[in-house]
LOKOLFI-520705 format. One line per 4 residues: number of its first residue (from 1); their letters; for each residue x, z, y of N, C-alpha, C. Coordinates in steps of 0.02 Angstrom, whole numbers, plus 50000, padded with zeros to 5 digits. Each point is the difference from the previous one (the first is absolute). Layout:
% residues N
NUM = A = X/Z/Y/X/Z/Y/X/Z/Y; ...
% end
This chain:
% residues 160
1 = XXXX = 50830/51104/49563/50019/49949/50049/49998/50031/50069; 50066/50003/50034/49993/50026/50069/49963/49949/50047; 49958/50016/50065/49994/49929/50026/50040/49979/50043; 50065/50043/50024/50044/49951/50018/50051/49932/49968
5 = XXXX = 49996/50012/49928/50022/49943/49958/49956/49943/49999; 49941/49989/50024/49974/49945/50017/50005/49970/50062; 50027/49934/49989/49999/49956/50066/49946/49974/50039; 49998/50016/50054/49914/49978/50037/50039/49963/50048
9 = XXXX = 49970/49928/50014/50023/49957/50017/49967/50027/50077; 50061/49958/50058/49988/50028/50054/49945/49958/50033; 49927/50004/49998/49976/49990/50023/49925/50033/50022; 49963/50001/50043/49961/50048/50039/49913/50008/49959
13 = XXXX = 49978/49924/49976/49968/50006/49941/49996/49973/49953; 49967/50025/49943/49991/49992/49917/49943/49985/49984; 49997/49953/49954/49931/50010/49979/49965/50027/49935; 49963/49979/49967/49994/50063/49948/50045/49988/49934
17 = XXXX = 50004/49917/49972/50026/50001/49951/50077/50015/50003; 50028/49988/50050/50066/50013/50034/50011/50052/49985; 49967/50070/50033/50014/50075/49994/50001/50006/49908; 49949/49967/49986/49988/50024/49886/50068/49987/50009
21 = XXXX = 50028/49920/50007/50080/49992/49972/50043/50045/50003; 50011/50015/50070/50051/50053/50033/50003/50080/49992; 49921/50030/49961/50018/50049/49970/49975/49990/49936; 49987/49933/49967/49988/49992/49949/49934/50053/49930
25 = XXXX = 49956/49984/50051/49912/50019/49982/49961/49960/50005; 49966/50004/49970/49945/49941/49968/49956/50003/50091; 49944/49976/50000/49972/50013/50079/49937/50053/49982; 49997/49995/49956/49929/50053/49994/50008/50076/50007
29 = XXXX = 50073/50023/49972/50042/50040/50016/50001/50002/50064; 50021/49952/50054/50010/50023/50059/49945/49995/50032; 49943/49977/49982/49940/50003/50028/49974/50091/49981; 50010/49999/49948/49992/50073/49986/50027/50056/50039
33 = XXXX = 50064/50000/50015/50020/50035/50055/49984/49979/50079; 49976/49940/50010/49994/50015/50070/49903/50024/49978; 49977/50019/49960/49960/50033/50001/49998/50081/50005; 50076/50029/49985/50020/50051/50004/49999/50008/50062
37 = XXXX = 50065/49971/50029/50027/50004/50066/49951/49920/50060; 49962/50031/50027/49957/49964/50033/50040/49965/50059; 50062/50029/50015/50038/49966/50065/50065/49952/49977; 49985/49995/49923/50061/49929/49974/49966/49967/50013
41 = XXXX = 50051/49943/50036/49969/49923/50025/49980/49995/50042; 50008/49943/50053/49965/49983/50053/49919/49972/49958; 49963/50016/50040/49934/49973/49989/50002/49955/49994; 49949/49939/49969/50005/49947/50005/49968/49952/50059
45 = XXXX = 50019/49947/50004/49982/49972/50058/49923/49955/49988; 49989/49986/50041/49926/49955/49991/49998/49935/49938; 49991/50016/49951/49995/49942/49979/50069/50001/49944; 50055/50043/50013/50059/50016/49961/50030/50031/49957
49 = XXXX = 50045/49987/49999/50027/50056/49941/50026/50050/50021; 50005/50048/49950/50033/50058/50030/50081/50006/49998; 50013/50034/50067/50068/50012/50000/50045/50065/50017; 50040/49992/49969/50061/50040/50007/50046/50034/50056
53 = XXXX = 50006/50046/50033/50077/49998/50040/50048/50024/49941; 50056/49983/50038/50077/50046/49957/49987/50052/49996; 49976/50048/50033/49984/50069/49996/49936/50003/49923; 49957/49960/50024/49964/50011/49932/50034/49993/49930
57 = XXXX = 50059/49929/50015/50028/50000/49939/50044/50066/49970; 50011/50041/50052/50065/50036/49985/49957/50048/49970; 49940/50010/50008/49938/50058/49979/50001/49993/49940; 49987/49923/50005/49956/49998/49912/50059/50008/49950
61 = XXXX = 50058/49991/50033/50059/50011/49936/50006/50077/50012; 49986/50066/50067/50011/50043/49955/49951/50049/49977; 49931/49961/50000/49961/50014/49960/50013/49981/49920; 50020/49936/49992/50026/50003/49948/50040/50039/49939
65 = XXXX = 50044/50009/50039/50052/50076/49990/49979/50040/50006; 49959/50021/50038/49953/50075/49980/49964/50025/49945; 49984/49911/49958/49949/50003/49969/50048/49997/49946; 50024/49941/49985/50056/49986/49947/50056/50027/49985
69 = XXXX = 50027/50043/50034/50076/50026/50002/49960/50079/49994; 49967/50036/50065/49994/50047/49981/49965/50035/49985; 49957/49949/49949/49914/50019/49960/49954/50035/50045; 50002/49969/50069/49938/50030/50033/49916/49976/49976
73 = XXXX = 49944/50022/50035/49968/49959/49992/49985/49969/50073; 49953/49959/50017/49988/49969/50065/49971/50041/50046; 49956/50079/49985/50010/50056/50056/50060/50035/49997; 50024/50006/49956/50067/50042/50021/50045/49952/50040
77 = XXXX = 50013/49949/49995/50036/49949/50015/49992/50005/50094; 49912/49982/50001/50004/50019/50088/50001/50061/50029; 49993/50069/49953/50015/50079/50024/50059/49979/50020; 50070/49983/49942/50067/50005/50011/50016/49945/50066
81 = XXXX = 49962/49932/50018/50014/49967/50056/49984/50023/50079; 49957/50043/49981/49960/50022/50043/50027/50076/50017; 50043/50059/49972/50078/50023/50004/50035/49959/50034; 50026/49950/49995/50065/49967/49994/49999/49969/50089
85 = XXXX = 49918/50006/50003/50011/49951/50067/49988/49940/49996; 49979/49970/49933/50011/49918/50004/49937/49990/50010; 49956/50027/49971/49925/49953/50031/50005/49980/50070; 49981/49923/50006/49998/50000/50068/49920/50006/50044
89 = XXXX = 49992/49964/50045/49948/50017/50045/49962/49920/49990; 49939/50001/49998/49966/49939/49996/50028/49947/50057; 50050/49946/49973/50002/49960/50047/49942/49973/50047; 50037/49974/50054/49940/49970/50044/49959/49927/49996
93 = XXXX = 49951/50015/50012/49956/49927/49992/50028/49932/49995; 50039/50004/50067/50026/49943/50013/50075/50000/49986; 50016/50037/49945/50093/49985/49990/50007/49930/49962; 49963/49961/49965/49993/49946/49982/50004/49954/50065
97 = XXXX = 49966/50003/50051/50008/49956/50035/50063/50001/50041; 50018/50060/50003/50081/50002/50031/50043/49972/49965; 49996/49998/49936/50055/49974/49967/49996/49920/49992; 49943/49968/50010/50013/49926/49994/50011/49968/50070
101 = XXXX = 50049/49958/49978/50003/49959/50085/49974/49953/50023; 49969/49988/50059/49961/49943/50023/50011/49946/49956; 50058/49974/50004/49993/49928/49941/49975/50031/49918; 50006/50027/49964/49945/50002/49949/49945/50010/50010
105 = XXXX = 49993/50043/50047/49931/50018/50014/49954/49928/50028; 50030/49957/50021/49997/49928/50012/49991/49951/49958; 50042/50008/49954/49997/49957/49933/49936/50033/49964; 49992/50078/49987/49929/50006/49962/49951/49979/50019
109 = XXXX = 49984/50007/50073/49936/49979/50032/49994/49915/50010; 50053/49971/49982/50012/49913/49993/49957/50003/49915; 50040/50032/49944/49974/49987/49938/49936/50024/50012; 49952/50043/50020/49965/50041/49990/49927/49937/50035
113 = XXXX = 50021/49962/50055/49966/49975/50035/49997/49928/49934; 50050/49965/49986/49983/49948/49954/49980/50027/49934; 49992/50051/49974/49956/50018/49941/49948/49987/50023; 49985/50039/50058/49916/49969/50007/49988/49961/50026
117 = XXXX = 50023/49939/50036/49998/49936/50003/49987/49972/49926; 50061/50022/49948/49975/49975/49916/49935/50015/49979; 49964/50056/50007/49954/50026/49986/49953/49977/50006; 50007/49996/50075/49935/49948/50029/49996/49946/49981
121 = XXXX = 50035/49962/49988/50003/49921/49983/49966/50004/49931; 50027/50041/49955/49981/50004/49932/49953/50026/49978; 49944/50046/50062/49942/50013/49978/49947/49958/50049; 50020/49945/50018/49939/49938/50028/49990/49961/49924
125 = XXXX = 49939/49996/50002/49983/49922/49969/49997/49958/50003; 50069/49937/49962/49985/49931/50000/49967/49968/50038; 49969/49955/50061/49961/49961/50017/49989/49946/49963; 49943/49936/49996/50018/49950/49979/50048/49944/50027
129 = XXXX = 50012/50007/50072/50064/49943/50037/50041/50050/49989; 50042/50044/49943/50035/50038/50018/50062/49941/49965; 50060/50013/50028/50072/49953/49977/50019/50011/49939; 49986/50039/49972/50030/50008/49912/49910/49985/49963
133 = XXXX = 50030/49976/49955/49948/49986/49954/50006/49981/49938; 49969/50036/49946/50032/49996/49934/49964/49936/49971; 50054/49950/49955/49966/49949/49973/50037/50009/49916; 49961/49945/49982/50024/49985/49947/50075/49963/49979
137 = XXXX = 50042/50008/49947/50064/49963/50007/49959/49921/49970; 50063/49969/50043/49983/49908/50005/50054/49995/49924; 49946/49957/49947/50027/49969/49952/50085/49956/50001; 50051/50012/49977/50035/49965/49991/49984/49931/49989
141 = XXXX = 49991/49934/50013/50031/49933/49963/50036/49970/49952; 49975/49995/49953/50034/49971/49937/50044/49960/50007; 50054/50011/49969/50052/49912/50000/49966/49965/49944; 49967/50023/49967/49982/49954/49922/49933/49960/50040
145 = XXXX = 49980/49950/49958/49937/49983/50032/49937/50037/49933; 49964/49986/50020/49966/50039/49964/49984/49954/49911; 49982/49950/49999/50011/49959/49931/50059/50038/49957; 50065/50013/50047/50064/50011/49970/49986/50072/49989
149 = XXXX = 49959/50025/50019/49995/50057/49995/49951/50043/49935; 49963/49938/49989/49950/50010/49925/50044/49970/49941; 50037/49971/50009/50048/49952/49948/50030/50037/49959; 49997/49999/49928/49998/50052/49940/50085/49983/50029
153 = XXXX = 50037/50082/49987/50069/49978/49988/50036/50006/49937; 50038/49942/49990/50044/49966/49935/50028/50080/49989; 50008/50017/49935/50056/50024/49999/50063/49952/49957; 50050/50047/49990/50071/49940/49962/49982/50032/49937
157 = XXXX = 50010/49943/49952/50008/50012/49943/50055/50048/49950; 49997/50068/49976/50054/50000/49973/50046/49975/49946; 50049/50006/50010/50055/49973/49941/50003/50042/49960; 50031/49985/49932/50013/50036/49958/50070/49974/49969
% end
């Protein structure tokens, strides 16, 4: 598989199960190699998942091909990248934060603030004047009266 025959959708990041699809590896596999290669992937963020640039994606497919096409193993694979010029340089700390724009970065810190608003709420205890309160369900009302309700019932006789 060359990795230019794979389509990488144009966008700036990936996340992990995304990249398995797009070069089609399980994730433990690609966890495995960014144990090789220590500078696949942006780090992860506080609390997040890990992510991708396009550049990483274009790596892990031709690591792929190094491995799969031309029976390397995963040191020969970064000798021959590391020839080639492709290893790159440990991105920077903050290239994650360059790449999101104020409005998401807005919307996370919106979700991020009502989780723990949820949190909090859900780890107080009950008061007794508290507004919810569990009861028992209220009996239905009979339409029968109750006499009619002990009253042996007829059955019909059969025919023959």
């Amino acid at each position: 598989m060359v990795p230019d025959a794979v389509q990488i959708p144009n966008r700036s990041l990936f996340r992990q199960p995304e990249v398995c699809e797009i070069a089609q590896v399980q994730a433990y596999v690609l966890r495995s190699w960014e144990a090789e290669f220590q500078d696949l992937g942006v780090a992860k963020t506080q609390g997040g998942p890990r992510v991708y640039r396009k550049a990483d994606v274009e790596r892990v497919l031709r690591i792929k091909h190094l491995l799969f096409v031309e029976g390397l193993t995963l040191a020969g694979a970064r000798r021959r990248m590391q020839d080639e010029g492709t290893v790159a340089a440990p991105p920077p700390q903050d290239s994650l934060d360059d790449l999101l724009t104020s409005d998401v970065r807005q919307r996370i810190l919106s979700v991020r603030q009502t989780l723990r608003e949820l949190a909090a709420m859900l780890s107080q205890r009950p008061s007794a004047d508290a507004e919810f309160a569990l009861q028992a369900p209220v009996a239905k009302t009979a339409t029968r009266s109750v006499a009619a309700a002990k009253a042996p019932v007829k059955k019909a006789a059969k025919k023959k």
